[in-house]
C-alpha positions in Angstrom: 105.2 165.8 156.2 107.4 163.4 154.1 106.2 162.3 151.1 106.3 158.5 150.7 105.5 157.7 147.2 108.6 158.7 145.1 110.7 156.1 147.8 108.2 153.4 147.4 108.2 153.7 143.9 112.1 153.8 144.0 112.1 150.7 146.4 109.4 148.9 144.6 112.3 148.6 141.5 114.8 148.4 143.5 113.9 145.9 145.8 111.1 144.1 144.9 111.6 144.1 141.2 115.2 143.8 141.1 116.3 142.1 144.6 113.3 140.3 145.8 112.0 139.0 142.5 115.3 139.2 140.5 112.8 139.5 137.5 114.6 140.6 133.9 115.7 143.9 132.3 113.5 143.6 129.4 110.5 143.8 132.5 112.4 146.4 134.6 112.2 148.8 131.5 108.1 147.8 130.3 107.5 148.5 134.3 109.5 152.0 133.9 107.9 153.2 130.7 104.7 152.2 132.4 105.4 154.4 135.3 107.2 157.2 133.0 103.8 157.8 131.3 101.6 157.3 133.8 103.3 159.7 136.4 103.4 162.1 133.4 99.5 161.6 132.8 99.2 162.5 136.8 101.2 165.4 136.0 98.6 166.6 133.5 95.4 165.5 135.5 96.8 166.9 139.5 98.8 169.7 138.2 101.1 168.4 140.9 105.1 167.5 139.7 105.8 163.9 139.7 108.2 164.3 142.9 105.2 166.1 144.5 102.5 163.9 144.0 100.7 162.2 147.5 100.2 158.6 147.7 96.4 160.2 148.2 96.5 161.3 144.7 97.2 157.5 143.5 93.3 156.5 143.4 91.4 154.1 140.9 89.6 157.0 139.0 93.1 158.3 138.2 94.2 155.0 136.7 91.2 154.4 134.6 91.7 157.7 133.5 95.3 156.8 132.7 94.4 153.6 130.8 92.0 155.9 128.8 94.1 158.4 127.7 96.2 155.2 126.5 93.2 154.0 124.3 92.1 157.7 123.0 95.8 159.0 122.6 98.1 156.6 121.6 95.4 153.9 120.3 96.9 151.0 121.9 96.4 147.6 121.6 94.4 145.6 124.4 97.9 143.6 124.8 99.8 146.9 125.8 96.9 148.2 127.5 97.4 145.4 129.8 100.7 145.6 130.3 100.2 148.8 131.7 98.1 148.0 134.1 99.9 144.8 135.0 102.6 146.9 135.9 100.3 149.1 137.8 98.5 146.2 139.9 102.3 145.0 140.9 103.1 148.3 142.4 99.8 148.1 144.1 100.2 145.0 145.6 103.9 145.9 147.2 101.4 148.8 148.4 99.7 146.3 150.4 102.3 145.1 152.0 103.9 148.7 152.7 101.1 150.8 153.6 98.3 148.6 154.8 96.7 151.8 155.8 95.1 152.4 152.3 93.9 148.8 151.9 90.4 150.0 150.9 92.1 152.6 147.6 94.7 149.7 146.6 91.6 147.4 146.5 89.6 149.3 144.0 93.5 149.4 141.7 93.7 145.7 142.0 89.6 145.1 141.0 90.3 147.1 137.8 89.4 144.7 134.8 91.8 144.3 132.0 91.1 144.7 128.5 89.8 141.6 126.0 91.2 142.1 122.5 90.3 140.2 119.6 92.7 136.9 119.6 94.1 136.6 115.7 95.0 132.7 114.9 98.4 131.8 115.1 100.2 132.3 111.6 102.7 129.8 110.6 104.7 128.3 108.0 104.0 124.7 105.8 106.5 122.3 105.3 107.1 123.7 101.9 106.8 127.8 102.7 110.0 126.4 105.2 111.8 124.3 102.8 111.8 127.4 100.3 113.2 130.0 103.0 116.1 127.1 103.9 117.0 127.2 100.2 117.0 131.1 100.0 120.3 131.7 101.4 123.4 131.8 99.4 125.8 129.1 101.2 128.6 130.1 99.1 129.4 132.7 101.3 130.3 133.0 104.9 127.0 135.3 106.0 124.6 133.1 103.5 125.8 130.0 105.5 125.3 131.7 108.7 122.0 132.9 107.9 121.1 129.3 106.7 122.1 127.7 109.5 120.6 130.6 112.1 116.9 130.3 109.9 117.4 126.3 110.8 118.0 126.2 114.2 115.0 128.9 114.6 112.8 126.3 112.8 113.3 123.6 114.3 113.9 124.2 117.6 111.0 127.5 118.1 113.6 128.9 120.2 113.0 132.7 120.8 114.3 136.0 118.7 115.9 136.9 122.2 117.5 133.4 122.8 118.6 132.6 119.5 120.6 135.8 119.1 122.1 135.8 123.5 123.6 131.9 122.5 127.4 131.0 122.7 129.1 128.4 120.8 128.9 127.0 124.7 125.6 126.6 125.2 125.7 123.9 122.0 126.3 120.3 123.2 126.8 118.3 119.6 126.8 114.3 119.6 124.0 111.6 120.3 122.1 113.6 122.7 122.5 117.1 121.2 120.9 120.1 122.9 120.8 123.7 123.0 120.6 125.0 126.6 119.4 128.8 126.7 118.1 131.2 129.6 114.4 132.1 128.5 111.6 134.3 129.3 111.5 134.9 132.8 115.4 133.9 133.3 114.3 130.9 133.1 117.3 128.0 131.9 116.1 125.2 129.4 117.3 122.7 127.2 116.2 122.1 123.8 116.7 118.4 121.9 118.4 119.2 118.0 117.9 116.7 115.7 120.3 114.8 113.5 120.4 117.1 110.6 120.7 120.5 112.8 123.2 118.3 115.0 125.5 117.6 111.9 124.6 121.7 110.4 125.6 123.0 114.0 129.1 121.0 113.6 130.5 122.1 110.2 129.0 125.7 111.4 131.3 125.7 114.4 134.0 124.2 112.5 134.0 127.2 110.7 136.7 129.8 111.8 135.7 132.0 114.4 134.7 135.8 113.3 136.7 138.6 115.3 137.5 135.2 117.5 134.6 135.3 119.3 132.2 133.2 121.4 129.4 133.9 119.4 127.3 131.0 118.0 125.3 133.5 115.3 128.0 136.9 115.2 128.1 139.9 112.3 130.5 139.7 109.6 132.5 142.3 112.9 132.4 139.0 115.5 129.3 141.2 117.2 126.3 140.0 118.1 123.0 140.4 115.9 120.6 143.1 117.0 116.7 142.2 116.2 116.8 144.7 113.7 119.6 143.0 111.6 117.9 139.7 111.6 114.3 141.0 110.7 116.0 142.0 107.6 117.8 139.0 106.7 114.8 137.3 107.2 112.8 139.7 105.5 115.5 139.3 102.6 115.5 135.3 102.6 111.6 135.2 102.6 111.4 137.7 99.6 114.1 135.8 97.3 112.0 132.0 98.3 108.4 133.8 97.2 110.1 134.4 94.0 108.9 130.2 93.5 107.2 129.6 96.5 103.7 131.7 95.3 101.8 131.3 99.0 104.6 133.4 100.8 103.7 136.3 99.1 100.7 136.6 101.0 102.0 136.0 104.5 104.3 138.5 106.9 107.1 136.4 108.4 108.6 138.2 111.3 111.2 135.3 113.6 107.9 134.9 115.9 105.9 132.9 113.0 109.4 131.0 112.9 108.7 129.8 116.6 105.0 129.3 115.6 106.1 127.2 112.5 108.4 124.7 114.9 105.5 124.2 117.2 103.3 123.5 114.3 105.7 120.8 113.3 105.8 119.1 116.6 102.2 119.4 116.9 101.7 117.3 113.0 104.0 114.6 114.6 102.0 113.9 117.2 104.0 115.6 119.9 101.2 116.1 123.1 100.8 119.9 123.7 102.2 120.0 127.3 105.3 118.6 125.5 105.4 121.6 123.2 104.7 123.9 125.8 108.1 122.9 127.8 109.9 122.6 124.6 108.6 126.1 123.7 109.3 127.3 127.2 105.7 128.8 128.0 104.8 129.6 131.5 101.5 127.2 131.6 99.9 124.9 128.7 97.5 127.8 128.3 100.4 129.4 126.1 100.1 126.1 123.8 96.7 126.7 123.1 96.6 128.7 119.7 98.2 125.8 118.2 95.6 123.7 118.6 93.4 125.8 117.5 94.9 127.1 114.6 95.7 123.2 113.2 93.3 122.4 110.7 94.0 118.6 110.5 93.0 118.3 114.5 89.6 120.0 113.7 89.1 117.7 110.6 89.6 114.8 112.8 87.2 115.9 115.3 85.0 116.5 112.9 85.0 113.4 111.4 83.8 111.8 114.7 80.6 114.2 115.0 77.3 112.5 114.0 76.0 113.9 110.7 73.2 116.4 110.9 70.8 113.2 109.9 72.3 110.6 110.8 72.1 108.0 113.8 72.4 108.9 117.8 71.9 112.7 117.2 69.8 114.3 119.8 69.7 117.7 120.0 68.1 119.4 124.0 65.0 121.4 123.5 64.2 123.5 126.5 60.7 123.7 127.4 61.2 126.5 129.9 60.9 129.9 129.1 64.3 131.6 130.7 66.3 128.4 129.3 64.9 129.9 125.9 65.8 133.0 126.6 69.0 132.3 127.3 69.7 129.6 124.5 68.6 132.9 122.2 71.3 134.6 123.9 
């Protein structure tokens, strides 16, 4: 009998990830590393090779078992747990469509809970924690004005690690209605608004002569462009030099992600209504946006500030008078 799963799993990449859904590289590899370890872990648990292992052996118990071994192994966060199994649950559901035959055992995969982790509040930057880490670079020489100018557009336009270090010289439009267009999470194309002072930075920056003679808006001193690693440490660099006189950034890790956060923070002080933020930002829904709101402490104060005092006037607290509403306002 032919064994189906290693060409589903081969077409499940190759057509529905790749073809059908056209989905990004960055998700074709989490899905393979998924799929690396978990056919690994089935390895272990059948005894069976991974070319040798039956759809029949592809069963709920052996994916909680999987996601497990994740948590007792290699400790992982509830995020990366997740992930896992979101990549599990897609592979299931091209199941459905494949092999209707084991509705009933792709059911039980797909009714699999994920994990809830503790949410941390969104850490960002203040006005002056920014200001210090614009002033950090030395604009005297060529990489100092390139970091300056790569740190400003990250600020103020909360564009992602990924975008900011992909963008050409082309995808800058300068003038009265300045914008940086970029292809975002998901392969998704947006434009971003600059504002007068980035507009004018972004100029004398590409003014600049071109390094290697390339078409790269933020290259290496070789014309190449920056790997995540290289701007982690400039930033790591810049951020050490501005705590030297800027005290509260010795307490706080800035990675380029708290950059982002810092730029939505700043659109959120002005005013700026979240689902505004969120396609600025680029997020998938408004739920994205969230965080924000709850990590600004000026929106809390002002809701505060409209919440009858503990004594005061129009106050009127329920009392429940049955017993299972008391038990469950104990709760």
């Amino acid at each position: 009998m032919t064994n189906l799963l290693p060409r589903l799993i081969e077409r499940f990449f190759t057509q529905r990830l790749m073809r059908q859904r056209n989905v990004s590289p960055h998700t074709v590899a989490a899905y393979r590393d998924t799929f690396k370890l978990f056919l690994k872990f089935a390895h272990r648990k059948t005894g069976k090779s991974p070319s040798s292992l039956q759809l029949e052996d592809f069963d709920a118990d052996l994916v909680v078992a999987f996601l497990d071994d994740l948590g007792i192994e290699r400790q992982v966060s509830p995020a990366t747990h997740n992930l896992r199994l979101t990549a599990i649950r897609a592979f299931f559901r091209y199941l459905a469509f494949e092999e209707p035959a084991y509705s009933e055992r792709i059911q039980r995969v797909l009714a699999i809970p994920g994990k809830i982790g503790t949410k941390r509040e969104v850490q960002f930057l203040i006005r002056s924690e920014i200001e210090a880490i614009l002033a950090a670079p030395d604009r005297r020489s060529w990489i100092g004005r390139r970091d300056y100018v790569f740190l400003l557009t990250a600020v103020q336009t909360g564009l992602r690690l990924s975008e900011l270090v992909s963008l050409d010289r082309s995808a800058v439009t300068l003038g009265s209605a300045g914008h940086i267009r970029c292809v975002g999470k998901g392969r998704k194309e947006r434009v971003t608004p600059i504002t007068k002072m980035l507009n004018s930075t972004l100029k004398t920056w590409m003014d600049e002569p071109r390094q290697g003679g390339c078409d790269i808006l933020f290259p290496t001193v070789h014309g190449a462009r920056m790997s995540a690693d290289a701007v982690q440490y400039l930033l790591a660099k810049h951020v050490a030099k501005a705590a030297e006189e800027c005290v509260s950034l010795r307490s706080k890790r800035v990675s380029p992600h708290v950059l982002r956060h810092s730029a939505a923070m700043e659109l959120l002080d002005a005013g700026i209504d979240s689902t505004v933020i969120s396609l600025w930002l680029g997020h998938e829904s408004t739920h994205s946006t969230q965080p924000y709101l709850h990590a600004h402490l000026a929106i809390k104060e002002a809701a505060l500030a409209k919440v009858y005092p503990i004594d005061g006037p129009g106050l009127r607290r329920f009392k429940a008078d049955d017993k299972l509403l008391q038990f469950l306002d104990k709760l």
